[in-house]
Backbone as XML, in Angstrom:
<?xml version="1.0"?>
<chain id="A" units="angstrom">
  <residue number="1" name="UNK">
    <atom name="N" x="-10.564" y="-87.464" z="-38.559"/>
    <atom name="CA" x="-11.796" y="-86.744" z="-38.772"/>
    <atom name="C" x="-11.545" y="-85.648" z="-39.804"/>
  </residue>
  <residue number="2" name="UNK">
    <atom name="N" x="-12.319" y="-85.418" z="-40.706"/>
    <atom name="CA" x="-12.143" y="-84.610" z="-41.777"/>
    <atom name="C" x="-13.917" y="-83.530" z="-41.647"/>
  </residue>
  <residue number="3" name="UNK">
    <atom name="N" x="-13.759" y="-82.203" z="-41.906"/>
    <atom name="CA" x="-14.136" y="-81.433" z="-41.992"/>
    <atom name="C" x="-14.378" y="-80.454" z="-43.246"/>
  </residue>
  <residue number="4" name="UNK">
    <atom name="N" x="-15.662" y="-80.840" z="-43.459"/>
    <atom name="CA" x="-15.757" y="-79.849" z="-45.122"/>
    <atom name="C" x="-16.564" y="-78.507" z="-44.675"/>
  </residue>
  <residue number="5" name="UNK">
    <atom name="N" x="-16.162" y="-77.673" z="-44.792"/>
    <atom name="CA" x="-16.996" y="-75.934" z="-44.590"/>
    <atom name="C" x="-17.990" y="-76.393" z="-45.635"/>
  </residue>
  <residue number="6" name="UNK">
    <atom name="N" x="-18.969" y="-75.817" z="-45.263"/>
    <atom name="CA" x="-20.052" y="-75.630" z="-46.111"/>
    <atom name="C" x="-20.117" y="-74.093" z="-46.674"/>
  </residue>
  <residue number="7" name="UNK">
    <atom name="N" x="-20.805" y="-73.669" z="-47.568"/>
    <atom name="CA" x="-21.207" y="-72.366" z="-48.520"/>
    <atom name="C" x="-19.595" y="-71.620" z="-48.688"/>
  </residue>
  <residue number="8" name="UNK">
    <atom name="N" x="-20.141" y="-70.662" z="-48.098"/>
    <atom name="CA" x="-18.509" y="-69.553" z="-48.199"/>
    <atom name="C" x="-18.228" y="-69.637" z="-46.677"/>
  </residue>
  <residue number="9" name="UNK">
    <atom name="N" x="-17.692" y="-71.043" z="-46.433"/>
    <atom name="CA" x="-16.747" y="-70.768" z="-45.471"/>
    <atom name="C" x="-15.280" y="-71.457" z="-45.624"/>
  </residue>
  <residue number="10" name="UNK">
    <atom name="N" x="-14.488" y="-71.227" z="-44.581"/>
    <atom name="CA" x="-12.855" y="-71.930" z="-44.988"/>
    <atom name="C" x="-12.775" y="-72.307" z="-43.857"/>
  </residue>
  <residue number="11" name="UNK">
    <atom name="N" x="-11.833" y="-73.084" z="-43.962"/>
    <atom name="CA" x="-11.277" y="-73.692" z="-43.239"/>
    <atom name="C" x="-9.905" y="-73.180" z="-42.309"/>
  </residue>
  <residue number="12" name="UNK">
    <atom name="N" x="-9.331" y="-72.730" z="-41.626"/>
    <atom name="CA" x="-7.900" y="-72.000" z="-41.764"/>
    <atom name="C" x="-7.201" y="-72.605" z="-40.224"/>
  </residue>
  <residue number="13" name="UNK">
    <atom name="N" x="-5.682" y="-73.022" z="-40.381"/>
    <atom name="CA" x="-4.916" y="-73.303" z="-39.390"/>
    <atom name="C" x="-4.184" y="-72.407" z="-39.131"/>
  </residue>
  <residue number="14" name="UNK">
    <atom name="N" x="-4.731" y="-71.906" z="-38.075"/>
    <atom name="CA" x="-3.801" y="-70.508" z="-37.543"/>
    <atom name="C" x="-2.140" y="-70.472" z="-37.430"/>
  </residue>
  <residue number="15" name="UNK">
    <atom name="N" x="-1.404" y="-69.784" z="-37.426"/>
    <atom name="CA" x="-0.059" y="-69.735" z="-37.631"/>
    <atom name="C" x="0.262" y="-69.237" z="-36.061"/>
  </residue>
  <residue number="16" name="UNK">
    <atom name="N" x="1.552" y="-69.711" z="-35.795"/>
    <atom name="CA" x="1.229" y="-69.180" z="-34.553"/>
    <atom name="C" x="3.084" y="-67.767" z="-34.589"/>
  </residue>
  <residue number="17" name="UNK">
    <atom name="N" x="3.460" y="-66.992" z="-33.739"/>
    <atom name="CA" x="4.020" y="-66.344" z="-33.892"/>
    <atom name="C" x="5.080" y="-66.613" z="-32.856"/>
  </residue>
  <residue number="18" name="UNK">
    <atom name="N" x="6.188" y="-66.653" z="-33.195"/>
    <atom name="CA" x="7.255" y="-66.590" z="-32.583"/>
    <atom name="C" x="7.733" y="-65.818" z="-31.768"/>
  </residue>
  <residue number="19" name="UNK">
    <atom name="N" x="7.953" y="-65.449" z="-30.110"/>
    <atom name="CA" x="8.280" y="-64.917" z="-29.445"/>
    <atom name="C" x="9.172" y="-64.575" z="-28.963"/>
  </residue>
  <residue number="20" name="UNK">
    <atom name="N" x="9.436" y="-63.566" z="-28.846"/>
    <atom name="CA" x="11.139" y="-62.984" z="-28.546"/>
    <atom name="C" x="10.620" y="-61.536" z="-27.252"/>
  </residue>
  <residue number="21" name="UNK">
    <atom name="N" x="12.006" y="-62.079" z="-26.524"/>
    <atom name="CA" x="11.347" y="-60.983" z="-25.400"/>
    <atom name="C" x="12.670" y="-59.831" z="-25.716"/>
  </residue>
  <residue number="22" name="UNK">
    <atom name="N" x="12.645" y="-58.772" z="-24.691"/>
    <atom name="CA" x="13.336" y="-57.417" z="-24.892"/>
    <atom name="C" x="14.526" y="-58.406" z="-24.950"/>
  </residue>
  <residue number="23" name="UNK">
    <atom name="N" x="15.463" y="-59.026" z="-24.251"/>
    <atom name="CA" x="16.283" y="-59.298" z="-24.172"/>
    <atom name="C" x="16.996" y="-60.194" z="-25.164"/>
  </residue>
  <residue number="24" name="UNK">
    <atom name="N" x="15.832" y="-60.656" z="-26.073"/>
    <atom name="CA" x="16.702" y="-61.519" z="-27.399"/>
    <atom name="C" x="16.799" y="-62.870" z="-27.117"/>
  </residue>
  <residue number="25" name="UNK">
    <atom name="N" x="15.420" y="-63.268" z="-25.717"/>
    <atom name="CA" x="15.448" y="-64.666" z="-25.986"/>
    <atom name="C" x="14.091" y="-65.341" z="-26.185"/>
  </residue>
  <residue number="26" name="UNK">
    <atom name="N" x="14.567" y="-66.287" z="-26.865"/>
    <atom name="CA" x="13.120" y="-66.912" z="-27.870"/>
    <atom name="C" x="12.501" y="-68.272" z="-26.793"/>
  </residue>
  <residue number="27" name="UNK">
    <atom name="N" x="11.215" y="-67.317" z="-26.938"/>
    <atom name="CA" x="10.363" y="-68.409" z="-26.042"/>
    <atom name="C" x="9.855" y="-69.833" z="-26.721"/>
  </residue>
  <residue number="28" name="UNK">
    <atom name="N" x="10.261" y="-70.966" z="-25.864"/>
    <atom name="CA" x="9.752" y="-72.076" z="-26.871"/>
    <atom name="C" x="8.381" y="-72.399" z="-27.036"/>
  </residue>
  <residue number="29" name="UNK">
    <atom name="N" x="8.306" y="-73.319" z="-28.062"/>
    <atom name="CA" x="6.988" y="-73.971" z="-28.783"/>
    <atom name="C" x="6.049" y="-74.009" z="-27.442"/>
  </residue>
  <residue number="30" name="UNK">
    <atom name="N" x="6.550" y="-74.515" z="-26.626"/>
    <atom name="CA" x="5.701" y="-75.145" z="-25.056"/>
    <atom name="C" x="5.202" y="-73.950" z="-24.259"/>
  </residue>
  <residue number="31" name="UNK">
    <atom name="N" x="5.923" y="-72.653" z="-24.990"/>
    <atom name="CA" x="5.665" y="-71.517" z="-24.358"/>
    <atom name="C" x="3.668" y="-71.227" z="-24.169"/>
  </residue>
  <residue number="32" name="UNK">
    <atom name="N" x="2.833" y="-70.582" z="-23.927"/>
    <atom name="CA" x="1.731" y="-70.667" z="-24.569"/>
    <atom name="C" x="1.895" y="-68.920" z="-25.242"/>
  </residue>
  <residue number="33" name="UNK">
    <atom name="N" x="1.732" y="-68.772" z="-26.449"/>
    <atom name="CA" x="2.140" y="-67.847" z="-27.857"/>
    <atom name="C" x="0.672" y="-67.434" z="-28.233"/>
  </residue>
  <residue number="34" name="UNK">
    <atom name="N" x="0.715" y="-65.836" z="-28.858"/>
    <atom name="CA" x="-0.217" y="-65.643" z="-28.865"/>
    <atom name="C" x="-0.439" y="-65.771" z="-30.487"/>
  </residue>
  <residue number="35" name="UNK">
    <atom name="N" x="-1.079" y="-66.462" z="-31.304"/>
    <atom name="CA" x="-1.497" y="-66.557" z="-32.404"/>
    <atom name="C" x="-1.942" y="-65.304" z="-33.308"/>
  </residue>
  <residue number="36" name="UNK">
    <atom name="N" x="-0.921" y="-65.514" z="-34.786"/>
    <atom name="CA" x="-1.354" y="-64.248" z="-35.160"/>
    <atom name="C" x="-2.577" y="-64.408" z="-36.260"/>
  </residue>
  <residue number="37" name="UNK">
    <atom name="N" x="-3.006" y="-63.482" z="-36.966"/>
    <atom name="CA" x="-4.148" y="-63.742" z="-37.233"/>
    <atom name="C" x="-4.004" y="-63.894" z="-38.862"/>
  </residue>
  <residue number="38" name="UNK">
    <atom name="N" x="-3.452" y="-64.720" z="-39.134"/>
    <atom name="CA" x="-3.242" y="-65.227" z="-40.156"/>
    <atom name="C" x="-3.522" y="-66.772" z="-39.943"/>
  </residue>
  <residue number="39" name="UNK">
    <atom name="N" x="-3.449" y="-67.245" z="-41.602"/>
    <atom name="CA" x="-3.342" y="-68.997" z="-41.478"/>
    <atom name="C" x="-3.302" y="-69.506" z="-43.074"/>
  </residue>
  <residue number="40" name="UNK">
    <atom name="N" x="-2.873" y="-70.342" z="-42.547"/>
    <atom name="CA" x="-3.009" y="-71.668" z="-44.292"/>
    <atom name="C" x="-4.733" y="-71.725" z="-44.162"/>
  </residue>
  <residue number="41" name="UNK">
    <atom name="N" x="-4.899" y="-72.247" z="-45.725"/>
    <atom name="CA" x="-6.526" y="-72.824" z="-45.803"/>
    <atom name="C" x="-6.282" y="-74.155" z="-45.971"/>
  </residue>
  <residue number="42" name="UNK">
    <atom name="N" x="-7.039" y="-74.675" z="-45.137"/>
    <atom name="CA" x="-6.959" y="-76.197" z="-45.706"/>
    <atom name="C" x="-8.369" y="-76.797" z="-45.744"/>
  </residue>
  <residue number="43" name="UNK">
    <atom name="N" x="-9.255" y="-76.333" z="-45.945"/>
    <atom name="CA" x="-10.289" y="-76.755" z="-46.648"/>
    <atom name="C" x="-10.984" y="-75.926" z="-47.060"/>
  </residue>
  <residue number="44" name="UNK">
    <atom name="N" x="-11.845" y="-76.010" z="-48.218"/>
    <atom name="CA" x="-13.039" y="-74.444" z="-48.395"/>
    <atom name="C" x="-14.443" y="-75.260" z="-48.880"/>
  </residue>
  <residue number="45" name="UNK">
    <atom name="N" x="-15.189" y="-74.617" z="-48.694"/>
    <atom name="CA" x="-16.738" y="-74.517" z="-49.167"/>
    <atom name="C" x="-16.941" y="-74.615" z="-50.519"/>
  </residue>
  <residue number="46" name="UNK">
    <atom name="N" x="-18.158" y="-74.887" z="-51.076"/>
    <atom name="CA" x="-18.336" y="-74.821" z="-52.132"/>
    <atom name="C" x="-19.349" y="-73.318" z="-52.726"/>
  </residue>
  <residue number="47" name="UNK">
    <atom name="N" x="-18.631" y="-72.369" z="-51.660"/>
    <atom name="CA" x="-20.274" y="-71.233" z="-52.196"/>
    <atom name="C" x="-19.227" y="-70.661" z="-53.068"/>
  </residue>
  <residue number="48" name="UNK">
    <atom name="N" x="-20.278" y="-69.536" z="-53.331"/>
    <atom name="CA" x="-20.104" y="-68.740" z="-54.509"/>
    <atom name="C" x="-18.969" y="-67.678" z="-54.579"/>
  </residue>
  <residue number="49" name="UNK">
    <atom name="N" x="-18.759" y="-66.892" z="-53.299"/>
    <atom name="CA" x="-17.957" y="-65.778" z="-52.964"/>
    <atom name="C" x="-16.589" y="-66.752" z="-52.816"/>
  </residue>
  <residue number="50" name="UNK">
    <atom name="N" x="-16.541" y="-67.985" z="-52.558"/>
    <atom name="CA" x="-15.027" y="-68.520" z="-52.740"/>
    <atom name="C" x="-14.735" y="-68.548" z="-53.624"/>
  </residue>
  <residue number="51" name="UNK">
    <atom name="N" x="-15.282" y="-69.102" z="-54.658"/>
    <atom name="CA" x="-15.118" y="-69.836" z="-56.248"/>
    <atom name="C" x="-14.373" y="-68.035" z="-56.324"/>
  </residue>
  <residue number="52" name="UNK">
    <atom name="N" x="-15.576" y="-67.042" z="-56.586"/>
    <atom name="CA" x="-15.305" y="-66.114" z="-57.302"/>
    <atom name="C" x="-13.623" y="-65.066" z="-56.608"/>
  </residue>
  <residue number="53" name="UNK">
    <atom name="N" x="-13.898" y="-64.977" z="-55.181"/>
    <atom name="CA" x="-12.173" y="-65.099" z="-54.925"/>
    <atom name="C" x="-10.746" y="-65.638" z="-55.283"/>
  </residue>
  <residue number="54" name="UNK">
    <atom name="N" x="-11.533" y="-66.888" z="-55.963"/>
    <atom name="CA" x="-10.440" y="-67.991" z="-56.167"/>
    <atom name="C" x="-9.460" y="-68.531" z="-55.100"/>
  </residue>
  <residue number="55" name="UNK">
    <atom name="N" x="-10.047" y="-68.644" z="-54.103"/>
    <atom name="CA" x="-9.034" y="-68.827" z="-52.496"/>
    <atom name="C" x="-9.200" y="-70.629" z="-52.923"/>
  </residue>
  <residue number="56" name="UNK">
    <atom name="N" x="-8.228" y="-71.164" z="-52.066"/>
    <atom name="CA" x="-7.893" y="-72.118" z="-52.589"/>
    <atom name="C" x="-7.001" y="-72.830" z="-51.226"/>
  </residue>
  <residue number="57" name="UNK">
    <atom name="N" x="-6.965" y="-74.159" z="-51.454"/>
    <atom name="CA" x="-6.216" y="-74.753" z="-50.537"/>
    <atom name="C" x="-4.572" y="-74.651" z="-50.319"/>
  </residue>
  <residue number="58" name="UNK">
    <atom name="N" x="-4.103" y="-74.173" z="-49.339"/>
    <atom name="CA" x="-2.823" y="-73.793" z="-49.380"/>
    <atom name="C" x="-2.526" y="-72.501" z="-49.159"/>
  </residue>
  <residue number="59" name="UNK">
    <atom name="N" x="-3.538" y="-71.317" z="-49.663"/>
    <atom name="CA" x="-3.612" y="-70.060" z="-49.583"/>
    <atom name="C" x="-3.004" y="-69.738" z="-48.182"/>
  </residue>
  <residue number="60" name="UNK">
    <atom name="N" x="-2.380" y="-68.636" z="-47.853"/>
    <atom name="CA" x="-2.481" y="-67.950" z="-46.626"/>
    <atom name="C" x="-3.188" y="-66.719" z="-46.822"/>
  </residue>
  <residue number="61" name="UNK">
    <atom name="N" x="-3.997" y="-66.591" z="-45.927"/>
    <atom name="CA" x="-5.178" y="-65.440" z="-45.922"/>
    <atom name="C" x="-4.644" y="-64.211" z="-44.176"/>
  </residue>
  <residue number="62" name="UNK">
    <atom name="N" x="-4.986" y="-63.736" z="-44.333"/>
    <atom name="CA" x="-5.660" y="-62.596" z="-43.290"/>
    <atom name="C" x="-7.052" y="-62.385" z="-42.470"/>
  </residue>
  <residue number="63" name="UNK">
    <atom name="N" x="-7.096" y="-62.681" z="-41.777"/>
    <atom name="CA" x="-8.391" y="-62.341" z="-40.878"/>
    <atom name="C" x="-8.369" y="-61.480" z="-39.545"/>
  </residue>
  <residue number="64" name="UNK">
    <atom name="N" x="-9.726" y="-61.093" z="-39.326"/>
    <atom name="CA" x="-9.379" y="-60.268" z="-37.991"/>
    <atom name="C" x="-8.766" y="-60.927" z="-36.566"/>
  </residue>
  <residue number="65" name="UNK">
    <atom name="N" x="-8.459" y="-60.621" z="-35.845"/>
    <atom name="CA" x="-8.121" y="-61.091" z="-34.436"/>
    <atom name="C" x="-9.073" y="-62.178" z="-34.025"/>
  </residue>
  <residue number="66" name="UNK">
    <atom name="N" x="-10.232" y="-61.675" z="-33.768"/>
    <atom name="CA" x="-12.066" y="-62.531" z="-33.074"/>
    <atom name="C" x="-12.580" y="-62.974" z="-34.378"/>
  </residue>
  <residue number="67" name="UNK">
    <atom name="N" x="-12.446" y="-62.817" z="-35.545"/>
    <atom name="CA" x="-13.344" y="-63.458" z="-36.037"/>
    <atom name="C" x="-13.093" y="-64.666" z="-36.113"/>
  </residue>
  <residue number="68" name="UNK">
    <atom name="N" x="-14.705" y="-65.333" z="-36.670"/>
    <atom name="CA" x="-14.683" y="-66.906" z="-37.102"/>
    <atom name="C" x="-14.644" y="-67.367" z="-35.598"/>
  </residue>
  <residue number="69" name="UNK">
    <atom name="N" x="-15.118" y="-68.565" z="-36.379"/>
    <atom name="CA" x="-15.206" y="-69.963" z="-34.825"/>
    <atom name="C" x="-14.120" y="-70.826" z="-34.361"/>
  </residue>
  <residue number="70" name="UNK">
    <atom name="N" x="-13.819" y="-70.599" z="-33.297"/>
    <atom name="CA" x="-12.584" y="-71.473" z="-32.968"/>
    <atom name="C" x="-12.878" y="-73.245" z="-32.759"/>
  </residue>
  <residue number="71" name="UNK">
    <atom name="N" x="-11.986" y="-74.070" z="-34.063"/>
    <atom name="CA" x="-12.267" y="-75.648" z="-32.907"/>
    <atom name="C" x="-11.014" y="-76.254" z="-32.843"/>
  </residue>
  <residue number="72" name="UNK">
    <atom name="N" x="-11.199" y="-77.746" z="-32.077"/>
    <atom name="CA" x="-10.125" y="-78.325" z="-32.198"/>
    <atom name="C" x="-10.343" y="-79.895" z="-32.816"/>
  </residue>
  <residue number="73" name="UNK">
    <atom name="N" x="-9.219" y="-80.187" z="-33.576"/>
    <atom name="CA" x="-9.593" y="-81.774" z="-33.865"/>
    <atom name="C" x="-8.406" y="-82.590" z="-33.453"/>
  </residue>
  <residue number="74" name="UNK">
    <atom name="N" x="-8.744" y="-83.823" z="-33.553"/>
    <atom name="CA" x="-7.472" y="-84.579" z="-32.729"/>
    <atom name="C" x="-7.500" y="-84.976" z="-31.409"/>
  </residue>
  <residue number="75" name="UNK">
    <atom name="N" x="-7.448" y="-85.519" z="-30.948"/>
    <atom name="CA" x="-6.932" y="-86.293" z="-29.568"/>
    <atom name="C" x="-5.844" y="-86.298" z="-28.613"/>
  </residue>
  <residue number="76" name="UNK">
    <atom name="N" x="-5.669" y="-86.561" z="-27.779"/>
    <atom name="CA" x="-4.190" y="-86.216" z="-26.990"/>
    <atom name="C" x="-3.678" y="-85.433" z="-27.499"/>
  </residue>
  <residue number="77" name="UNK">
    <atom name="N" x="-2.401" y="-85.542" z="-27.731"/>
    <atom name="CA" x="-1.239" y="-84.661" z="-28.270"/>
    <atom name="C" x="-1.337" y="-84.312" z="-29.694"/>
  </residue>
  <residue number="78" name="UNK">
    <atom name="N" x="-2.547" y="-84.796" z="-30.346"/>
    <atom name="CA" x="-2.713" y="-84.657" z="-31.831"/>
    <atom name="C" x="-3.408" y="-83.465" z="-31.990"/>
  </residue>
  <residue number="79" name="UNK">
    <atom name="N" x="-3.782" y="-82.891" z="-31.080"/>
    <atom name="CA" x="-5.340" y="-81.621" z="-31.319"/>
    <atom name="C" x="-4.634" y="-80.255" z="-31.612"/>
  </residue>
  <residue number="80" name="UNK">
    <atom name="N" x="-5.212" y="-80.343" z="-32.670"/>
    <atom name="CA" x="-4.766" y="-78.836" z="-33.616"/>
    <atom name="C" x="-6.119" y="-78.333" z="-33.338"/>
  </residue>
  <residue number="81" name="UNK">
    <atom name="N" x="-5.321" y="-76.615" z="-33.615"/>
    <atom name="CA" x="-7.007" y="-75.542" z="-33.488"/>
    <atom name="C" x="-6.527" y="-74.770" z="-34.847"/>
  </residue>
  <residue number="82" name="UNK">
    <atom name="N" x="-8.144" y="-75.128" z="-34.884"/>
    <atom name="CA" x="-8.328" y="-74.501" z="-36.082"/>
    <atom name="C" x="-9.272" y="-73.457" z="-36.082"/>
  </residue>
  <residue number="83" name="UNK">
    <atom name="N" x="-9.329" y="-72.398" z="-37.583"/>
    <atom name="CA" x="-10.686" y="-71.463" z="-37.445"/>
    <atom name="C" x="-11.451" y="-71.820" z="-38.366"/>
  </residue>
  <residue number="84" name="UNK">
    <atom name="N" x="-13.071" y="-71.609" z="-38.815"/>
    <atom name="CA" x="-13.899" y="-71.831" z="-39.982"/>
    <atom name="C" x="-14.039" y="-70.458" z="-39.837"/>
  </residue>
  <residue number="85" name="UNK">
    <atom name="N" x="-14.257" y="-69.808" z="-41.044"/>
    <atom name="CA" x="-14.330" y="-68.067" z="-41.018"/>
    <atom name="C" x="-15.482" y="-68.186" z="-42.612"/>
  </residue>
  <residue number="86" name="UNK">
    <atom name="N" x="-15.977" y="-67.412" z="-42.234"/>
    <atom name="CA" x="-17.007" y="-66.560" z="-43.512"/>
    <atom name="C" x="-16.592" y="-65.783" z="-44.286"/>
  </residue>
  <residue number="87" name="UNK">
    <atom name="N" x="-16.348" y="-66.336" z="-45.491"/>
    <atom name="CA" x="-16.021" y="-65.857" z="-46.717"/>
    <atom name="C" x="-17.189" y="-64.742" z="-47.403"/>
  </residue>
  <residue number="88" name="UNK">
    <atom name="N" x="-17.347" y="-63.688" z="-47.441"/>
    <atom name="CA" x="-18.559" y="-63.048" z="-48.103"/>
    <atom name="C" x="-18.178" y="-61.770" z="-48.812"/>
  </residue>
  <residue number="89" name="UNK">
    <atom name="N" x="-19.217" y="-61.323" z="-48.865"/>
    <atom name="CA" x="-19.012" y="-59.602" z="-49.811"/>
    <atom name="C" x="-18.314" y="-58.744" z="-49.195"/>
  </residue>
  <residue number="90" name="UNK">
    <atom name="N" x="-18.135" y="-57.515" z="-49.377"/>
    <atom name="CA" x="-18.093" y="-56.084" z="-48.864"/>
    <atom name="C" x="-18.900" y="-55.604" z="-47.757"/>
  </residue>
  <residue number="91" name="UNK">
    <atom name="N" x="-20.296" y="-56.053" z="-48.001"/>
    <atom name="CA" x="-21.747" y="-55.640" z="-47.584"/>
    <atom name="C" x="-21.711" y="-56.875" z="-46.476"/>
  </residue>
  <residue number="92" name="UNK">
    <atom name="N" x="-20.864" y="-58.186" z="-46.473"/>
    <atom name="CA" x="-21.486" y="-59.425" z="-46.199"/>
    <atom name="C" x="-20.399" y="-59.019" z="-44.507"/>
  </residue>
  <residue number="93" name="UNK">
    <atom name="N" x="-19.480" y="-58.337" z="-44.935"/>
    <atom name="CA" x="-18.576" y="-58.422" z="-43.520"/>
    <atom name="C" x="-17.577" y="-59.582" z="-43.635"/>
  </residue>
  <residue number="94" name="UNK">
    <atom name="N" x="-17.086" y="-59.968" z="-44.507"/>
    <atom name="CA" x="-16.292" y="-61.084" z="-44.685"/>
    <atom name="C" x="-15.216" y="-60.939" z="-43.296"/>
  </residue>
  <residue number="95" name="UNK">
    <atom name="N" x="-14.736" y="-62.041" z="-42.940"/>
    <atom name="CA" x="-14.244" y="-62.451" z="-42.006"/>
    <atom name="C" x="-12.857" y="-62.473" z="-42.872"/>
  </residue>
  <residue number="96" name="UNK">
    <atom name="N" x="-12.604" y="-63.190" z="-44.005"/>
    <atom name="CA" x="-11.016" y="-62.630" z="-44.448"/>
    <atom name="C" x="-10.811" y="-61.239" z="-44.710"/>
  </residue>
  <residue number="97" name="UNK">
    <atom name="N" x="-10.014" y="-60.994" z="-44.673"/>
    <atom name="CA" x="-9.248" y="-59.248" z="-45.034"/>
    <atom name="C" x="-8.638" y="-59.574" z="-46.333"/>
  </residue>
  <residue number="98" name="UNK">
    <atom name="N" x="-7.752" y="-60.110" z="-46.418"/>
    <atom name="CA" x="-6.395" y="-60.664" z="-47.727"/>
    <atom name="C" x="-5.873" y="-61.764" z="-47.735"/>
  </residue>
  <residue number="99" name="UNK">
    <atom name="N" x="-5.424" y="-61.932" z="-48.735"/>
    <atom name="CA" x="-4.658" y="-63.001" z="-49.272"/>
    <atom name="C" x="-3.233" y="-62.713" z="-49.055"/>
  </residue>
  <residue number="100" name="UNK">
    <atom name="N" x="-2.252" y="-63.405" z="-48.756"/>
    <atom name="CA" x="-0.868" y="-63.472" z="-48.574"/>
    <atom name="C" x="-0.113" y="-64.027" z="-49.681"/>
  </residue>
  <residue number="101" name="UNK">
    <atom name="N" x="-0.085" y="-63.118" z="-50.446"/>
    <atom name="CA" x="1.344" y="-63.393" z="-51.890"/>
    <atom name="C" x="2.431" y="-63.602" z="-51.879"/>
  </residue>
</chain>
């Protein structure tokens, strides 16, 4: 199943963060981890406030904690979560913060 954002929205696969407790041991993958609020883009919209960002597939961006819509795609053991977030102005409340260089 493939998913195209419409206007100024993206697409983004959250990253998830690696856990380490006081003691210096690393919780595994199976652990449940709290996701940080970052991600890759892997798809974008065709509106206007993207183009003019120039965000792009591959990007890692910044977003708040809650924003954007959470889904999942995939089946059994295949289901990734993903976010669609609103790309907009200053004025618009954009849901990204930054880009990751």
């Amino acid at each position: 199943m493939n998913i195209k954002p419409l206007g100024n929205r993206i697409l983004v696969k959250q990253s998830t963060q690696e856990e380490v407790t006081a003691s210096g041991i690393v919780l595994p993958d199976t652990a449940e981890k709290e996701k940080k609020a970052q991600g890759k883009i892997v798809a974008i919209g065709s509106g206007e406030m993207v183009a003019r960002l120039g965000l792009k597939v591959g990007d890692t961006v910044v977003f708040g904690k809650y924003a954007g819509e959470e889904i999942e795609m995939g089946t059994g053991s295949d289901k990734q979560e993903y976010k669609i977030l609103y790309v907009g102005s200053e004025e618009d409340k954009s849901d990204v913060l930054a880009v990751v260089e």
